[in-house]
Every structure is written in C-alpha cells, then in structure tokens.
PyMOL Python script that loads the backbone (N, CA, C, O; Angstrom):
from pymol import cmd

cmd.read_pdbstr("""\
ATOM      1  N   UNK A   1     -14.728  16.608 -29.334  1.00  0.00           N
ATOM      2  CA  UNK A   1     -14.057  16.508 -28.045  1.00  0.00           C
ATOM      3  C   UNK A   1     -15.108  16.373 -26.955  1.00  0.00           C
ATOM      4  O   UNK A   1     -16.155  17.020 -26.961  1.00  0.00           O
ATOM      5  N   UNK A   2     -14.700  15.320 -25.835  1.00  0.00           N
ATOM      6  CA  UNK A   2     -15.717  15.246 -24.550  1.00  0.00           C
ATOM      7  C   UNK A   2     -15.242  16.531 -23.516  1.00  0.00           C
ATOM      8  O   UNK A   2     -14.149  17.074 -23.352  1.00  0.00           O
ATOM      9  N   UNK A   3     -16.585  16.752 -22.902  1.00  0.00           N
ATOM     10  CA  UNK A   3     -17.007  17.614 -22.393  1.00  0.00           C
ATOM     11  C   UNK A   3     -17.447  17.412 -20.742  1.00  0.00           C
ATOM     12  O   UNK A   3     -18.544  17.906 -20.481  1.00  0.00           O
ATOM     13  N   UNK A   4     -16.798  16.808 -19.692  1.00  0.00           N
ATOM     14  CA  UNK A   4     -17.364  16.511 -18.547  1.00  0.00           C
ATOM     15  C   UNK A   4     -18.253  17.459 -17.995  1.00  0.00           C
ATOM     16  O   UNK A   4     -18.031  18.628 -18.310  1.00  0.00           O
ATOM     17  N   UNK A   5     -19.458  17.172 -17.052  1.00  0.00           N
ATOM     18  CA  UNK A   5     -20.097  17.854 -16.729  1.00  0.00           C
ATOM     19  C   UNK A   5     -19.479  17.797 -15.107  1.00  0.00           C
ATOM     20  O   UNK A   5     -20.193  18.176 -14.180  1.00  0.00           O
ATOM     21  N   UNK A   6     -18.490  17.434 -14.939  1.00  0.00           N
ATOM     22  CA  UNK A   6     -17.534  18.025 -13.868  1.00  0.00           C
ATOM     23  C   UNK A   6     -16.412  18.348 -14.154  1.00  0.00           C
ATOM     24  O   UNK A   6     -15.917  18.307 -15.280  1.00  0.00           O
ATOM     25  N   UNK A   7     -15.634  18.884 -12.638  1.00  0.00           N
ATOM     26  CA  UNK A   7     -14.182  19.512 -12.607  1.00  0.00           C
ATOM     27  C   UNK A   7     -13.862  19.174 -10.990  1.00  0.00           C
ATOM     28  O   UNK A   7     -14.627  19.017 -10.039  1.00  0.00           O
ATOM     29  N   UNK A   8     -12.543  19.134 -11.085  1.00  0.00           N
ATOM     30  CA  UNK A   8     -12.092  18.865  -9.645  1.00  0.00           C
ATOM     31  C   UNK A   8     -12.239  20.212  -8.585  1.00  0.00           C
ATOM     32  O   UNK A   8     -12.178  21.417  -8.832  1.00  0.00           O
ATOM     33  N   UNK A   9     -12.395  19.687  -7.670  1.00  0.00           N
ATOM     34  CA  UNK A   9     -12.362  21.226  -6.581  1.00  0.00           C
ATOM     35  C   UNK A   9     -10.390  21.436  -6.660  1.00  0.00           C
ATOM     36  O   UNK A   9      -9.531  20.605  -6.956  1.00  0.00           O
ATOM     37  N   UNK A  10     -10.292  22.561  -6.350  1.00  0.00           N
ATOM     38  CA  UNK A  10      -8.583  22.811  -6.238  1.00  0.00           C
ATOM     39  C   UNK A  10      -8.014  22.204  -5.185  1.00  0.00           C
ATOM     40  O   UNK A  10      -7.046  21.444  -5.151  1.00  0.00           O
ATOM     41  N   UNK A  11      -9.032  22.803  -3.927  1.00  0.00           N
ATOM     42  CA  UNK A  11      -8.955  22.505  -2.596  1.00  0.00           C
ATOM     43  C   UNK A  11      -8.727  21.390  -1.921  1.00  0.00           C
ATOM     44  O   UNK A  11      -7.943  21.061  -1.031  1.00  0.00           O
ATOM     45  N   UNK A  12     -10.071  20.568  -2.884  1.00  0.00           N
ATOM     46  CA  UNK A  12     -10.068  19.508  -1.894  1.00  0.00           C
ATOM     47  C   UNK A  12     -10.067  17.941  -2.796  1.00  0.00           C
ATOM     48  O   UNK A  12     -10.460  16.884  -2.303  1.00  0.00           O
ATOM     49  N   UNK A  13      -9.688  18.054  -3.795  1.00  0.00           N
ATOM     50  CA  UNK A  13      -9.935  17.419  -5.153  1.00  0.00           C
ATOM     51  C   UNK A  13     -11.566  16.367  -5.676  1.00  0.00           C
ATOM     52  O   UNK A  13     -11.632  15.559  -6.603  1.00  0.00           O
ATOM     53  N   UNK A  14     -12.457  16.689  -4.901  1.00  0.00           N
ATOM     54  CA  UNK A  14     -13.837  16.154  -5.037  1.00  0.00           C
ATOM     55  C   UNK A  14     -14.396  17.057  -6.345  1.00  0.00           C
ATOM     56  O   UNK A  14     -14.280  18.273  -6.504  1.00  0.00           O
ATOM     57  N   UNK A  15     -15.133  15.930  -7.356  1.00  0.00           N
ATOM     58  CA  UNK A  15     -15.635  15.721  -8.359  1.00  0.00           C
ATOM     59  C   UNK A  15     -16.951  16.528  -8.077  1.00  0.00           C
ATOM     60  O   UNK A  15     -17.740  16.175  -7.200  1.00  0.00           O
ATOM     61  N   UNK A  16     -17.180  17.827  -9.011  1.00  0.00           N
ATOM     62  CA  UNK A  16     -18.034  18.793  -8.488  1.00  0.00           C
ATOM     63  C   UNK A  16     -18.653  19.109  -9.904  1.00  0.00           C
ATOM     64  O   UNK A  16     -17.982  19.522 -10.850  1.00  0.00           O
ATOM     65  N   UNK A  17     -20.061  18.860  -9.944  1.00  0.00           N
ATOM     66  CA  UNK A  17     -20.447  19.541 -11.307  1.00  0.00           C
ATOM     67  C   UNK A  17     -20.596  20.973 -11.619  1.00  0.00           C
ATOM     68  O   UNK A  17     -21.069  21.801 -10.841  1.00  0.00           O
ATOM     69  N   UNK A  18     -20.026  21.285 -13.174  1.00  0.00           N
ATOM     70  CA  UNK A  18     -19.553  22.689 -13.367  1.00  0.00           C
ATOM     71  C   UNK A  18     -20.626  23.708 -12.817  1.00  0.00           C
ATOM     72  O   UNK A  18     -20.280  24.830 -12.448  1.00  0.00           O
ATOM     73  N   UNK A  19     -21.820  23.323 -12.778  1.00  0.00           N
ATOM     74  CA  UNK A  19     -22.908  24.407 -12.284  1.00  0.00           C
ATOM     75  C   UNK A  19     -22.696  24.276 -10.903  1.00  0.00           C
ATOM     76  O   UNK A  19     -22.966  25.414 -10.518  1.00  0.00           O
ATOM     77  N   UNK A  20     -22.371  23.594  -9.850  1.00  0.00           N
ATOM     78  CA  UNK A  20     -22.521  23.880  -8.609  1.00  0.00           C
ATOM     79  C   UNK A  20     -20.991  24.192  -8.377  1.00  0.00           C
ATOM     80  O   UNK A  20     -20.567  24.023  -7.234  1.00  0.00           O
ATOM     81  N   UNK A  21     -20.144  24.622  -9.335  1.00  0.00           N
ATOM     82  CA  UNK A  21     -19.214  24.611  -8.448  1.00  0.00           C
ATOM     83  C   UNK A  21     -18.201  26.034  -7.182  1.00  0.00           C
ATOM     84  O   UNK A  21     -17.172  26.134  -6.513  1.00  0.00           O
ATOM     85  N   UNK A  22     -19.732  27.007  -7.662  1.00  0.00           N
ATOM     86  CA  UNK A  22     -19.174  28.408  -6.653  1.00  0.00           C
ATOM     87  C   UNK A  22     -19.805  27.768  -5.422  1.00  0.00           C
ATOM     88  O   UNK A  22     -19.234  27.978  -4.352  1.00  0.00           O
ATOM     89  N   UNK A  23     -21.185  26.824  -5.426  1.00  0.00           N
ATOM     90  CA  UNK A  23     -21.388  26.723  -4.181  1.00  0.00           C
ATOM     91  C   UNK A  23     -21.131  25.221  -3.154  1.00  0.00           C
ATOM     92  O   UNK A  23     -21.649  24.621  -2.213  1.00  0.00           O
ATOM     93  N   UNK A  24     -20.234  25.160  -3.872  1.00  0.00           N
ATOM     94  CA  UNK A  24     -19.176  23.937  -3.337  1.00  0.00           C
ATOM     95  C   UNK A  24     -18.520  24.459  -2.039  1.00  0.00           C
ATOM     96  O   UNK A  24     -17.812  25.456  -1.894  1.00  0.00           O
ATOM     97  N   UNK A  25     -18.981  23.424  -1.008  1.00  0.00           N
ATOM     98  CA  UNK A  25     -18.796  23.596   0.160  1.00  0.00           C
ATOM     99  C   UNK A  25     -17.236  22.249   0.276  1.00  0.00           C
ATOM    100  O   UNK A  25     -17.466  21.167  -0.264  1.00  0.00           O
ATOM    101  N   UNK A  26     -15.883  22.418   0.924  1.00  0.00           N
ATOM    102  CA  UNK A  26     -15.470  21.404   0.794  1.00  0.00           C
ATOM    103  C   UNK A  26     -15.560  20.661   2.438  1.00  0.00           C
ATOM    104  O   UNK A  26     -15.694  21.240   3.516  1.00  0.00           O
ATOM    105  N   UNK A  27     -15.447  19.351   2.186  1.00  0.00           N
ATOM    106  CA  UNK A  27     -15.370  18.574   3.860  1.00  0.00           C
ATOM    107  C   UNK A  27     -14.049  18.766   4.262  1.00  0.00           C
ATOM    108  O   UNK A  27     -13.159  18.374   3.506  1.00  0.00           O
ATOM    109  N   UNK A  28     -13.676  19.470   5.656  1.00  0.00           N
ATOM    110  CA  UNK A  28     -12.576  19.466   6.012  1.00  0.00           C
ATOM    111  C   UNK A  28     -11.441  18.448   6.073  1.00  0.00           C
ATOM    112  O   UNK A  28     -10.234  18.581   5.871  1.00  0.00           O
ATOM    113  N   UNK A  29     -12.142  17.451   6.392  1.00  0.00           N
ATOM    114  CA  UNK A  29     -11.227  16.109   6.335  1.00  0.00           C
ATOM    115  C   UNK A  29     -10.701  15.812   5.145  1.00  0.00           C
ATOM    116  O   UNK A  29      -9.521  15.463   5.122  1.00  0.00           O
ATOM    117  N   UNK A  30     -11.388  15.879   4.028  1.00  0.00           N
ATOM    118  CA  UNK A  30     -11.123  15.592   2.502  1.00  0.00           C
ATOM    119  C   UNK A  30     -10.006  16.727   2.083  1.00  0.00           C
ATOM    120  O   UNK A  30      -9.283  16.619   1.093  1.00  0.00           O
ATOM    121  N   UNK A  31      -9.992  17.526   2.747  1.00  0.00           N
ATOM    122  CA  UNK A  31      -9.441  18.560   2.179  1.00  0.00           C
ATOM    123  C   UNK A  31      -8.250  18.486   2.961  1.00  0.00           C
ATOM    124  O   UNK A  31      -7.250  18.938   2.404  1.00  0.00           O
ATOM    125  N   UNK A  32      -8.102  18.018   4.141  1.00  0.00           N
ATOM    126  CA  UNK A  32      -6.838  17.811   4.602  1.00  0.00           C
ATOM    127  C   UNK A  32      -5.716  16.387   4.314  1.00  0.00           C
ATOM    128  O   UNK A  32      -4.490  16.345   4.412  1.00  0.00           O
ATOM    129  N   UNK A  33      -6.691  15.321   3.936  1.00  0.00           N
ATOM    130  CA  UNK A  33      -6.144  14.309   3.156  1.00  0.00           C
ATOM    131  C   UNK A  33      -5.862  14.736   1.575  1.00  0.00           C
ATOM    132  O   UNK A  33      -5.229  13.908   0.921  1.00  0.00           O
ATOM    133  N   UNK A  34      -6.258  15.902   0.934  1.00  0.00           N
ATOM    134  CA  UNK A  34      -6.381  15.525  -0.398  1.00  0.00           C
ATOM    135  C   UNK A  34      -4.812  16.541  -0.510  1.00  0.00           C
ATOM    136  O   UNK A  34      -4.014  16.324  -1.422  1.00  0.00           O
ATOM    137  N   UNK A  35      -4.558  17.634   0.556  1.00  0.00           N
ATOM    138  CA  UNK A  35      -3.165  18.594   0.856  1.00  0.00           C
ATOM    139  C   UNK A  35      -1.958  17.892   1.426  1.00  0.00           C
ATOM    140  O   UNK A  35      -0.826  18.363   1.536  1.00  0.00           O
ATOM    141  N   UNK A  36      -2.463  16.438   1.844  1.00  0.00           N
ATOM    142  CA  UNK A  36      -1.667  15.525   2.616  1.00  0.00           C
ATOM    143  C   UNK A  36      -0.601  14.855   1.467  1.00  0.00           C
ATOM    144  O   UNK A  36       0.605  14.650   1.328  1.00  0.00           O
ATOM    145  N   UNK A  37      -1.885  14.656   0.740  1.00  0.00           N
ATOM    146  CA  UNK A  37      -1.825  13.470  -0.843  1.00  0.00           C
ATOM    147  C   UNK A  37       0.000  14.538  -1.672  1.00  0.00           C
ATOM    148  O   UNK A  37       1.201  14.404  -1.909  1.00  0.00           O
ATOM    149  N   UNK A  38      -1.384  15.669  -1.760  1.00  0.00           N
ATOM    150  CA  UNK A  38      -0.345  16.719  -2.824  1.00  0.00           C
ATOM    151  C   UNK A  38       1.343  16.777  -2.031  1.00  0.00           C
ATOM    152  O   UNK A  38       2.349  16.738  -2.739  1.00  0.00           O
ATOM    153  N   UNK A  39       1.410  16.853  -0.819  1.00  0.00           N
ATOM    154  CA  UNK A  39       2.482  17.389  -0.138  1.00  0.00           C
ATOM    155  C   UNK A  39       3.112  16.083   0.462  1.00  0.00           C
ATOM    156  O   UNK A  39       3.774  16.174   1.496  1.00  0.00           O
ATOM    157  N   UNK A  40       2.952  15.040  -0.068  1.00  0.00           N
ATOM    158  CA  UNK A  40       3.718  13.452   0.309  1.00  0.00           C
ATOM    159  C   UNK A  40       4.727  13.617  -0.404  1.00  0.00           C
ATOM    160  O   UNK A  40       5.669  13.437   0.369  1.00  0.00           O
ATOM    161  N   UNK A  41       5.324  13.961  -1.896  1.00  0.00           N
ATOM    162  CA  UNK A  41       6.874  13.974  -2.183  1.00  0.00           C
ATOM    163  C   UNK A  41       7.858  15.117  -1.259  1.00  0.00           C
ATOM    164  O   UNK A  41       9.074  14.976  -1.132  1.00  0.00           O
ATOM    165  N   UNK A  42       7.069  16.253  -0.659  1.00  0.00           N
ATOM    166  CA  UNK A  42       7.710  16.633   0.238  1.00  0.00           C
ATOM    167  C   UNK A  42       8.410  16.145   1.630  1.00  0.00           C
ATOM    168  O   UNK A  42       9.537  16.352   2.078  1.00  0.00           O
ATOM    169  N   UNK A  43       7.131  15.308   2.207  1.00  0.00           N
ATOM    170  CA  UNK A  43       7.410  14.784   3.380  1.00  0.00           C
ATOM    171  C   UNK A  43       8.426  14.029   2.792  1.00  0.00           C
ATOM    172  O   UNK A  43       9.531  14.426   3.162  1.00  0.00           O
ATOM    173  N   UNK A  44       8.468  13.080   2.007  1.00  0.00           N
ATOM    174  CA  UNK A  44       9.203  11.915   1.647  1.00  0.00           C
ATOM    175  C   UNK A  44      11.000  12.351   1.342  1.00  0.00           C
ATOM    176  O   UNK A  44      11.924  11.580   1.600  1.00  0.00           O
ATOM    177  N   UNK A  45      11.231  14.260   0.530  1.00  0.00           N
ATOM    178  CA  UNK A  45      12.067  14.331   0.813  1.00  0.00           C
ATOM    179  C   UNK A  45      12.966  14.696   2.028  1.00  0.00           C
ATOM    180  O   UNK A  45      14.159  14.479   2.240  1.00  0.00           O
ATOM    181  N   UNK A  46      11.783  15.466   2.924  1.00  0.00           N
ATOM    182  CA  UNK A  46      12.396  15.796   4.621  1.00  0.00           C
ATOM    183  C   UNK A  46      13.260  14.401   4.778  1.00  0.00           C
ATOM    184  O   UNK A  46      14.479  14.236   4.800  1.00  0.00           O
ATOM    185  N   UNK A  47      12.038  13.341   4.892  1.00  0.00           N
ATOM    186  CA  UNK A  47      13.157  12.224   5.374  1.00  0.00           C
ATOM    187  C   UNK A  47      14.039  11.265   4.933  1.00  0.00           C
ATOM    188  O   UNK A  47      14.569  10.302   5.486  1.00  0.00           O
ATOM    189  N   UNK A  48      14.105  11.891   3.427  1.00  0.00           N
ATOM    190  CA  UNK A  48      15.310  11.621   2.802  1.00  0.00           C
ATOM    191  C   UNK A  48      16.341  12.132   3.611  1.00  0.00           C
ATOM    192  O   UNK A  48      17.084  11.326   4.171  1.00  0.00           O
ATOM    193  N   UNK A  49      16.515  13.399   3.770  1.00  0.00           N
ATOM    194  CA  UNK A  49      17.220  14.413   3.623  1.00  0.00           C
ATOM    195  C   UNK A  49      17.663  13.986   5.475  1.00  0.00           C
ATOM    196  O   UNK A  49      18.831  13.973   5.863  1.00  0.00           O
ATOM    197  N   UNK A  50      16.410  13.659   6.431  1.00  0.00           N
ATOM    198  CA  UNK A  50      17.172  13.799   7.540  1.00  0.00           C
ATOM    199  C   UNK A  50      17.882  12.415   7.777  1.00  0.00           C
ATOM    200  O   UNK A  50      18.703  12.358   8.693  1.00  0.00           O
ATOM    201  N   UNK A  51      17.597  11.156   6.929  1.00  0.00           N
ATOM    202  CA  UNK A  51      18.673  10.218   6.988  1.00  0.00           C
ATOM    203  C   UNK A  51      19.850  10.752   6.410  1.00  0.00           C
ATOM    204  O   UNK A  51      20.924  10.704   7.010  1.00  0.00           O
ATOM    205  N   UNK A  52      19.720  11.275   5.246  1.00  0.00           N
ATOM    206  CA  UNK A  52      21.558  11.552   4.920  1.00  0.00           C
ATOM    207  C   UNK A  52      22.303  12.316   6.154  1.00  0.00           C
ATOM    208  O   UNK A  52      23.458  12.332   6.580  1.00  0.00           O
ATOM    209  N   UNK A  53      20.939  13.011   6.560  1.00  0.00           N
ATOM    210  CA  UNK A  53      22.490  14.362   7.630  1.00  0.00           C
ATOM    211  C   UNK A  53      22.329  13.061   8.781  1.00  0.00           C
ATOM    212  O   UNK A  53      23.479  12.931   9.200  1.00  0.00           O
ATOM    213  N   UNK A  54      21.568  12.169   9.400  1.00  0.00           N
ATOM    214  CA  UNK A  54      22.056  11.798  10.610  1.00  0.00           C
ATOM    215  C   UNK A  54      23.148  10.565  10.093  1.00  0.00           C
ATOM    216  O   UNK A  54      23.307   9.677  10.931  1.00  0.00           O
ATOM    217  N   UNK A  55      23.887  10.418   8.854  1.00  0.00           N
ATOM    218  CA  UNK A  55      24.770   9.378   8.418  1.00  0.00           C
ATOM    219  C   UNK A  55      26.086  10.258   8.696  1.00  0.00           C
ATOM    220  O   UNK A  55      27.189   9.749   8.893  1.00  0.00           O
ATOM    221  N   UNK A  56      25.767  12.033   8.687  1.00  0.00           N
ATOM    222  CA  UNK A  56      26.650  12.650   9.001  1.00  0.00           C
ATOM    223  C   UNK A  56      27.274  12.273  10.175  1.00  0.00           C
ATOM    224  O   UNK A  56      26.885  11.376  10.922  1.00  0.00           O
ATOM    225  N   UNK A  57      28.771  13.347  10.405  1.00  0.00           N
ATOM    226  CA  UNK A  57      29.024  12.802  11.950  1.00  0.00           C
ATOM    227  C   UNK A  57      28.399  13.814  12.893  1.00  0.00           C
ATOM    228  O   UNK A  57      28.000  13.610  14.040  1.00  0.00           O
ATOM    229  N   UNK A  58      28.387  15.058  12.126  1.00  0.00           N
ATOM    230  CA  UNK A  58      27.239  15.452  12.845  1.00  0.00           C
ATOM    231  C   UNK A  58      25.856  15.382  13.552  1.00  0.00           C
ATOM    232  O   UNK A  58      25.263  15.909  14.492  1.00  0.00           O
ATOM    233  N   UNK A  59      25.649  14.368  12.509  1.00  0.00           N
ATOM    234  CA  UNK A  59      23.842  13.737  12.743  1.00  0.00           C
ATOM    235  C   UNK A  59      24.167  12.855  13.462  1.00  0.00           C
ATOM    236  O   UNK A  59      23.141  12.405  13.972  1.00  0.00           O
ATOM    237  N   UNK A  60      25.389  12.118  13.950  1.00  0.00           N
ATOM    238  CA  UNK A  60      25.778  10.887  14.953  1.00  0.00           C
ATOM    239  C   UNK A  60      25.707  11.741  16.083  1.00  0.00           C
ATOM    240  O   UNK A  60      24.869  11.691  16.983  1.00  0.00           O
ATOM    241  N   UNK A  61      26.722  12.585  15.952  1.00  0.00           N
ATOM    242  CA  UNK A  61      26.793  13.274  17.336  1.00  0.00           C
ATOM    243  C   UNK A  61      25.340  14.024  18.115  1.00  0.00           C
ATOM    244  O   UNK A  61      25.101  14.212  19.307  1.00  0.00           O
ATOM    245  N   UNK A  62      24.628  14.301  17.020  1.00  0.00           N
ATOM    246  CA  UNK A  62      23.432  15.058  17.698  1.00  0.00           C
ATOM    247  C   UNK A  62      22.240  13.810  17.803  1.00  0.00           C
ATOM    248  O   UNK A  62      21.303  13.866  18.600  1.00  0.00           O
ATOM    249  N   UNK A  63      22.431  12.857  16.993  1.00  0.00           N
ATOM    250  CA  UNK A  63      21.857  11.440  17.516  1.00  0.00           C
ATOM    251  C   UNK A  63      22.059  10.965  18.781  1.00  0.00           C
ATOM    252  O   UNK A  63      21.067  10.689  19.457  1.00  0.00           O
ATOM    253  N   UNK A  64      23.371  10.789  19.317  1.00  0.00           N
ATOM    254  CA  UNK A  64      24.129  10.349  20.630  1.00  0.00           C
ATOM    255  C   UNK A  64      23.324  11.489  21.805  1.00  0.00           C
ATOM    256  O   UNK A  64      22.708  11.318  22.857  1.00  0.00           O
ATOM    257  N   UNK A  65      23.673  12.577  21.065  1.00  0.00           N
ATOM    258  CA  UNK A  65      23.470  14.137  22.414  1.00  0.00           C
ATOM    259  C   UNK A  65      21.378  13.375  22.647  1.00  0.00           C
ATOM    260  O   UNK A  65      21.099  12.858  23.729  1.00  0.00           O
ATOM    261  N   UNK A  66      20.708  13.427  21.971  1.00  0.00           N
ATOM    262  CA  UNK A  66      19.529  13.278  21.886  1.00  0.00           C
ATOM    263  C   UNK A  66      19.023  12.085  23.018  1.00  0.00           C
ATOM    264  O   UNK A  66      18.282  12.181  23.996  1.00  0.00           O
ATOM    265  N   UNK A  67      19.831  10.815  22.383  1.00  0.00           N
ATOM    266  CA  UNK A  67      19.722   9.543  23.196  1.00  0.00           C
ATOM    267  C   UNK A  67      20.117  10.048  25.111  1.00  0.00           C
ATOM    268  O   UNK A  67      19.383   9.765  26.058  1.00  0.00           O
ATOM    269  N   UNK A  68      21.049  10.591  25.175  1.00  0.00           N
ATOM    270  CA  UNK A  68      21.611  10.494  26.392  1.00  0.00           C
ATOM    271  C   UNK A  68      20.913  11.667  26.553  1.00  0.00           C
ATOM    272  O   UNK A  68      20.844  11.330  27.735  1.00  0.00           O
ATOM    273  N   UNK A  69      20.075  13.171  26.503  1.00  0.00           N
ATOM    274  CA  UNK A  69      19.322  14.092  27.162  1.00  0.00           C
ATOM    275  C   UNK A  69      18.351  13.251  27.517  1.00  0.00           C
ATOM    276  O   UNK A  69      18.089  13.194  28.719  1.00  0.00           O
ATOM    277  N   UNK A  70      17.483  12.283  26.440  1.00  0.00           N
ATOM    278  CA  UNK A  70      16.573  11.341  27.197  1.00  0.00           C
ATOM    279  C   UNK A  70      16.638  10.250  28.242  1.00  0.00           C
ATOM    280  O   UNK A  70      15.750   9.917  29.028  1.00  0.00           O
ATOM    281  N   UNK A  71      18.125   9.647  28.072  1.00  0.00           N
ATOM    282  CA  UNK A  71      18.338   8.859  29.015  1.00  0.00           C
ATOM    283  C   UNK A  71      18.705   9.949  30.514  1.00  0.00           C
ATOM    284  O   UNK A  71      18.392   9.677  31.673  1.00  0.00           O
ATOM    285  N   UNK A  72      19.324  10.996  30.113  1.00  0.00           N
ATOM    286  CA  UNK A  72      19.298  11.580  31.467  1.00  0.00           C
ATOM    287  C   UNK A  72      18.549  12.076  32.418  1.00  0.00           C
ATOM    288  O   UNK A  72      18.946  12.284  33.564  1.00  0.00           O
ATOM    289  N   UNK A  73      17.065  12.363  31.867  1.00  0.00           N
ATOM    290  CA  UNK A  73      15.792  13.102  31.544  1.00  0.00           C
ATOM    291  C   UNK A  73      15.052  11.729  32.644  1.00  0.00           C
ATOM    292  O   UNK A  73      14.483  11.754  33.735  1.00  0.00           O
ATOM    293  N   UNK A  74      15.414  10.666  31.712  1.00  0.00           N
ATOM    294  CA  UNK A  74      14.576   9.502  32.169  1.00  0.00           C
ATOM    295  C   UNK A  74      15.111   8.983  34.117  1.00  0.00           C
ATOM    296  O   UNK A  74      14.542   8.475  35.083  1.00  0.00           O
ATOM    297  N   UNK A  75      15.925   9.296  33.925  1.00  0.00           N
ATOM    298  CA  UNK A  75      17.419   8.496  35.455  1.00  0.00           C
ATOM    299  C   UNK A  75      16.855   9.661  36.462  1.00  0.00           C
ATOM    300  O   UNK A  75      16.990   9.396  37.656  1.00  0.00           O
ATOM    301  N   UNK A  76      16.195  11.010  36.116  1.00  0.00           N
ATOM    302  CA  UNK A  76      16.413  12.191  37.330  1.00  0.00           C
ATOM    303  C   UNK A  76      14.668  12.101  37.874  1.00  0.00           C
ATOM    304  O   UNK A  76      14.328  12.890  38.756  1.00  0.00           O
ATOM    305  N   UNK A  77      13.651  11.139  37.316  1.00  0.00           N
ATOM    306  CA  UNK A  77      12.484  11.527  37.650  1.00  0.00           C
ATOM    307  C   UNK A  77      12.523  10.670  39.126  1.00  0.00           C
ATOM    308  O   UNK A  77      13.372   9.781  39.189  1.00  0.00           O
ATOM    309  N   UNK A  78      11.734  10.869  40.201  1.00  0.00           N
ATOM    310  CA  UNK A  78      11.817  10.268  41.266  1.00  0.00           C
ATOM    311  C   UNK A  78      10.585   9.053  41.077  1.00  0.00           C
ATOM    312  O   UNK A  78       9.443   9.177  40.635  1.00  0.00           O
ATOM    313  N   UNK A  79      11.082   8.214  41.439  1.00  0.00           N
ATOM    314  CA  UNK A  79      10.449   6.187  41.546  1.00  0.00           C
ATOM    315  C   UNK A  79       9.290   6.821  42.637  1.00  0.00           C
ATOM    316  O   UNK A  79       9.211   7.545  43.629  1.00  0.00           O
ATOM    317  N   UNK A  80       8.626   6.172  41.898  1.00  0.00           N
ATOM    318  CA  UNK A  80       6.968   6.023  42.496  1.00  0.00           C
ATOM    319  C   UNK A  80       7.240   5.239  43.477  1.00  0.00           C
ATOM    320  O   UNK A  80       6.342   4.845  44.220  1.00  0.00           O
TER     321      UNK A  80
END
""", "prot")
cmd.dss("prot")
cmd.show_as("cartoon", "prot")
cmd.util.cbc("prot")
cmd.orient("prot")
C-alpha cells in the first residue's frame, strides 16, 4: 500500500507534509475559500429553499411589502 508523505490540513485543505504538520500555519484567505468550498451545498440549499417560500403567497406578499418599503423609502428622500 502507498504511503503519501502528505495529508490535508482540516482547516484549510492545503497539502502539508506529515512532519510539518503541528507547525502548519494556515493562510487566512485559503482557509476562508476552502470553508466557503465545504459550505456551498448549504448556501445552494438556503436558496433553494428561499425560491420555494417566495412562490408562496406569502413570499408574494412579503415580496410586494419589500418592493413598495423601498419604493416608499426611495419617493420620501429630498431632490438635491
């Protein structure tokens, strides 16, 4: 059986050889793309989930309420 002389970080998923890997420092950025990566079927079901409820009539009605707080929001600022 092969034997890599690496392993993934948990954190940040960068290719770390087994001897350095307590003093594995991870790059923040990598590590926030690599939690991004892991947590994309989540995002993907939020907005599953918030198209079905705004097909609701509920999600119409709080669609409509939304449109018109902004349009009302927008009509009360005073013209330059």
């Amino acid at each position: 059986m092969f034997w890599s002389n690496f392993i993934p970080c948990a954190t940040c998923g960068e290719a770390i050889q087994r001897e350095q890997a307590g003093s594995h420092v991870c790059d923040p950025e990598r590590r926030v793309e690599f939690q991004m990566a892991a947590a994309q079927h989540r995002i993907d079901a939020v907005d599953s989930e918030l198209e079905k409820y705004l097909a609701t009539n509920a999600g119409r009605f709080e669609a409509w309420l939304a449109a018109r707080d902004v349009r009302d929001a927008r009509g009360s600022r005073p013209s330059a």
